[in-house]
C-alpha positions in Angstrom: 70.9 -2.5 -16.5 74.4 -4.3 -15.8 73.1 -8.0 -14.8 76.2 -9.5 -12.3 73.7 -12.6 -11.0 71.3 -14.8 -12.1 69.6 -17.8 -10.5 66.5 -20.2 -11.6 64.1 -20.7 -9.6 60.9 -23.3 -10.1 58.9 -20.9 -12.1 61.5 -17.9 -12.6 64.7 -16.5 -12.7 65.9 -14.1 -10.0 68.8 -11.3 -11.3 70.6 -9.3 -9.4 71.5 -5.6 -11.4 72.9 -2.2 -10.9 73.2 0.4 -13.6 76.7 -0.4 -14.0 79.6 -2.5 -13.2 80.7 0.4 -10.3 76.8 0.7 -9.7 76.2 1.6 -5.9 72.1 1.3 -7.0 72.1 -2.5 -6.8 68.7 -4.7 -6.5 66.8 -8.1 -6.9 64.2 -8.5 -9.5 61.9 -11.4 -10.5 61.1 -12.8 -13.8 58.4 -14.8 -14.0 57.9 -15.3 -17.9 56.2 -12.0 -18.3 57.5 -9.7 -16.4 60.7 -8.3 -14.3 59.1 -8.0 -10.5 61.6 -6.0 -7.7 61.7 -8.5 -4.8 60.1 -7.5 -1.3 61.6 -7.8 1.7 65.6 -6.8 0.7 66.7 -2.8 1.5 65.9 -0.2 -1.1 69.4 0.9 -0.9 72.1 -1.8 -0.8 75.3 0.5 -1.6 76.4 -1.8 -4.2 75.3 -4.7 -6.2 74.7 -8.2 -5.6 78.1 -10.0 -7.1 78.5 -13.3 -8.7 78.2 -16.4 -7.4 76.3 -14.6 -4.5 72.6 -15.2 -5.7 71.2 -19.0 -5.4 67.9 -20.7 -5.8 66.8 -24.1 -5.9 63.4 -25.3 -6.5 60.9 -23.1 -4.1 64.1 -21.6 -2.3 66.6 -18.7 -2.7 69.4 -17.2 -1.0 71.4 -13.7 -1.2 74.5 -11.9 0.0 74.3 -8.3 -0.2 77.0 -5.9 -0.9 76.9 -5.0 3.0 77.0 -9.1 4.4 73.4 -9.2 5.1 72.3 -12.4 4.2 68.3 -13.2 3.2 66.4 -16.0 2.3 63.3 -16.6 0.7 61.0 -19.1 0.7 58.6 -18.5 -2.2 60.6 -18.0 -5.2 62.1 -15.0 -4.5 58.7 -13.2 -4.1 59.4 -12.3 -0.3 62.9 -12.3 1.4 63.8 -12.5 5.1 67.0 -11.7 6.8 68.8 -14.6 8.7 72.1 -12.6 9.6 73.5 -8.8 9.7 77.3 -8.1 8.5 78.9 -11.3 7.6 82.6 -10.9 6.7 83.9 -11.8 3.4 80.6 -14.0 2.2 82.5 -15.1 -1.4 79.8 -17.7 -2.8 75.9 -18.6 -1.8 74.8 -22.0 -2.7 71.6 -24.6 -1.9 71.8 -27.9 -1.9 68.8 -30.7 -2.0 67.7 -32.3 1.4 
């Protein structure tokens, strides 16, 4: 596994891998002390891998950019995911801030 994203969440750590740095297989996964968990609610196929600095989480909350623009949020840790837009251009870094 070729790990390009990482982000802590209260109780976990969220990753985003492929099975190589070229990797068209990409995915989320879930860590939650004992095991790796691939998150529900994002597309089996994403046609790439999540990048850096495109993976967030704070506290309870999470956000992603996909290889294609989608952008998803989660609520729960990064248990469940929800898409809040289709095809955004160019998305360079996610980030969450307090309040």
């Amino acid at each position: 596994m070729y790990a390009l994203a990482v982000a802590a969440t209260a109780d976990g750590v969220l990753v985003g891998v492929s099975s190589g740095h070229a990797g068209r297989d990409g995915a989320v996964y879930r860590f939650d002390g004992t095991a790796f968990t691939r998150s529900e609610g994002l597309p089996e196929r994403m046609n790439g891998a999540v990048g850096p600095r495109r993976l967030a989480a704070l506290d309870d909350f999470a956000a992603v950019a996909l290889p294609g623009g989608d952008l998803h949020r989660s609520d729960d840790r990064g248990r469940s995911w929800t898409r809040l837009a289709e095809q955004v251009p160019r998305v360079s870094d996610v980030t969450l801030r307090p309040g």
